[in-house]
C-alpha positions in Angstrom: -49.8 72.3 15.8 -47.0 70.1 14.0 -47.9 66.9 12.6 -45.7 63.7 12.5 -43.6 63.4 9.6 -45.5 60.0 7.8 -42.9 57.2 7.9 -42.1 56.4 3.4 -44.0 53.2 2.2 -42.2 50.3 1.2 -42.1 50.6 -2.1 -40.7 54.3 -1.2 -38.1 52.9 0.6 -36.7 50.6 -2.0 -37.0 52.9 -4.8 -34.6 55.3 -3.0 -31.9 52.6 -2.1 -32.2 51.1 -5.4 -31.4 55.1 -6.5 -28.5 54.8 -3.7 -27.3 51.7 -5.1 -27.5 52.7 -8.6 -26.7 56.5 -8.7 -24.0 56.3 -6.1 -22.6 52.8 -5.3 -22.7 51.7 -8.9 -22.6 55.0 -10.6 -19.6 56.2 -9.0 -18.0 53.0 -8.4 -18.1 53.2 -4.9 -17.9 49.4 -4.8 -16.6 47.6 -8.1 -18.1 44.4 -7.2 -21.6 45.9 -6.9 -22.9 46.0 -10.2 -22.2 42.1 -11.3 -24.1 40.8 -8.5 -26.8 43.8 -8.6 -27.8 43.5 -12.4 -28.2 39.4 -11.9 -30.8 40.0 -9.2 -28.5 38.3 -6.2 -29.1 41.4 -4.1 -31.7 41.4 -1.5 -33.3 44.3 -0.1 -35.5 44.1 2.8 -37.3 47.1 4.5 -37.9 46.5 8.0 -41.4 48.1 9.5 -39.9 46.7 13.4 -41.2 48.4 16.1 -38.2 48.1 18.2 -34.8 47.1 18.3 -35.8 43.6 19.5 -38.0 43.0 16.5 -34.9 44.3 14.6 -32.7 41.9 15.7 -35.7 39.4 14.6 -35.0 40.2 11.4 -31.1 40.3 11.4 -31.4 36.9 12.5 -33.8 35.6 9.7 -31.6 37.6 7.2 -28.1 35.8 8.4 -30.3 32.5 8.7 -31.5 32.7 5.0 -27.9 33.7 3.9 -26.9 30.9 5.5 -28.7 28.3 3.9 -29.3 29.9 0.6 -26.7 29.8 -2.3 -24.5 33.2 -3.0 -26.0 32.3 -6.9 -29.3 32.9 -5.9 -28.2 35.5 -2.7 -25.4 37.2 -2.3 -25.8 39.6 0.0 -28.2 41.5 1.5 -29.3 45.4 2.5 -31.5 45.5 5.5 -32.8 48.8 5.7 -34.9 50.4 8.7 -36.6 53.7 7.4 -37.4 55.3 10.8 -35.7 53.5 13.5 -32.6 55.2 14.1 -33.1 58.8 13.5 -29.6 59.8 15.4 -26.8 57.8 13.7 -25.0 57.6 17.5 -28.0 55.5 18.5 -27.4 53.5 15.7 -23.8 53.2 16.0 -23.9 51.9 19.1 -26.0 49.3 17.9 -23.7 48.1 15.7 -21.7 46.6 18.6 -25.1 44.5 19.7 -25.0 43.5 15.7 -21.1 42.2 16.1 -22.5 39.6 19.0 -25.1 38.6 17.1 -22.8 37.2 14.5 -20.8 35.9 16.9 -24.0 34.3 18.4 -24.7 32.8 15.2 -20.9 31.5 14.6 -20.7 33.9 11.9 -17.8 35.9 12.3 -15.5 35.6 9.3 -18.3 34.3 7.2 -20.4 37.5 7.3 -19.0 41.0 7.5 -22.3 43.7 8.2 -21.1 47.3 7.2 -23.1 50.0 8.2 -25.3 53.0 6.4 -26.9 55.7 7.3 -27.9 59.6 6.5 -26.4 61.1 8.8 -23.1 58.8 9.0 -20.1 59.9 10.9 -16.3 58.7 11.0 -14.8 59.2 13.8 -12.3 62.4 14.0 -14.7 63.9 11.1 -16.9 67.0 11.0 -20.8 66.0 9.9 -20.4 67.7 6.6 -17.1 66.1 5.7 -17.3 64.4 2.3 -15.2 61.2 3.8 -18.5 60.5 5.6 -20.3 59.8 2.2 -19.3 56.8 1.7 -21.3 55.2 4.6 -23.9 57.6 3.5 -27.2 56.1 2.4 -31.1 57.3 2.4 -31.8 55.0 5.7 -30.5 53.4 8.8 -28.6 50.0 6.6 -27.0 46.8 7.9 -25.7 45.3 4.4 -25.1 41.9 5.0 -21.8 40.5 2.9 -20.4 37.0 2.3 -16.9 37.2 3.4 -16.2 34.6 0.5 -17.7 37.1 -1.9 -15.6 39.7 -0.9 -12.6 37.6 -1.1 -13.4 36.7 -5.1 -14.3 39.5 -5.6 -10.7 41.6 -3.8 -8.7 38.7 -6.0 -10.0 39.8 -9.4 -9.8 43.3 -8.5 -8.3 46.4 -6.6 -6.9 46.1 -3.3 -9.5 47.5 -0.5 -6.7 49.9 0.5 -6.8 51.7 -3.5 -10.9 51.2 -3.2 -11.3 53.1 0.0 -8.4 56.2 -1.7 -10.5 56.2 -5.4 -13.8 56.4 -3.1 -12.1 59.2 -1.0 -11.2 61.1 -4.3 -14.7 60.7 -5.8 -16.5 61.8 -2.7 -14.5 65.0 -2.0 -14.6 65.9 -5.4 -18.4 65.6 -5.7 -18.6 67.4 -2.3 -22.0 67.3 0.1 -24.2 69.3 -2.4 -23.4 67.2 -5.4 -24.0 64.1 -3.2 -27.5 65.4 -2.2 -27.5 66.5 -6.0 -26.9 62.9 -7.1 -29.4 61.1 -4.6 -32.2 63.5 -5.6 -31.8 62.3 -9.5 -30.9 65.7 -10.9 
């Protein structure tokens, strides 16, 4: 008889992305601009328990409302993060073109930019266990809501996205899938 893996609590959940966020996205520089916004609390991270992808979208839409209307000083930008609902990152891949209307449906395009995490994520012409993929790699399912004005500050005072996306490259294929998993599990 198996038994149904139990679904991680909350407070699970956001321990293991604030890991993510400080292991790998801060600790290996992944993004540069993380860290200034992360240590002065102006990143929000929101575990969603929907049931369904309707009751996702639900909270997509209170998560690009509140960024809307709430100041980049007191929110920058945001991770929502779905522990269970997209076990297959194909499933949610194609979601992410039902996320694209959404902004649109909000008249958000070039004023929020969603990039997308996940376990099991895959770049296109790439082999699953291709380091590349670790960059898009996180413990769940992740929409990470960014201000496109926040990005834009932040590419001024910093590296191109083109010598970003080549250091991350380096980084990733030099830690290589077990020093990833390595890295993630806090050893």
């Amino acid at each position: 008889m198996s038994t149904i893996p139990q679904a991680p609590s909350d407070e699970q959940v956001q321990a293991d992305m604030r890991r993510w966020i400080e292991q790998a996205v801060i600790g290996l520089n992944l993004c540069p601009f993380a860290k200034s916004v992360y240590v002065k609390n102006q990143v929000r991270l929101v575990v969603s328990r929907a049931r369904n992808i309707d009751a996702l979208l639900d909270d997509l839409d209170r998560e690009l409302e509140l960024l809307k209307t709430t100041p980049a000083e007191q929110v920058d930008t945001t991770l929502l993060v779905h522990p269970t609902l997209f076990p297959d990152f194909f499933v949610f891949n194609d979601f992410l073109n039902v996320v694209d209307e959404v902004l649109e449906e909000h008249e958000l395009e070039g004023v929020i930019q969603v990039a997308p995490f996940h376990p099991a994520f895959q770049f296109e012409d790439t082999e699953l266990d291709d380091a590349d993929n670790l960059t898009n790699r996180a413990p769940y399912a992740t929409l990470h809501l960014l201000r496109e004005d926040s990005i834009d500050r932040a590419v001024e005072s910093g590296d191109s996205a083109e010598t970003i996306v080549e250091r991350n490259l380096k980084t990733v294929r030099a830690l290589g899938l077990e020093g990833w998993k390595r890295l993630l599990a806090g050893h």
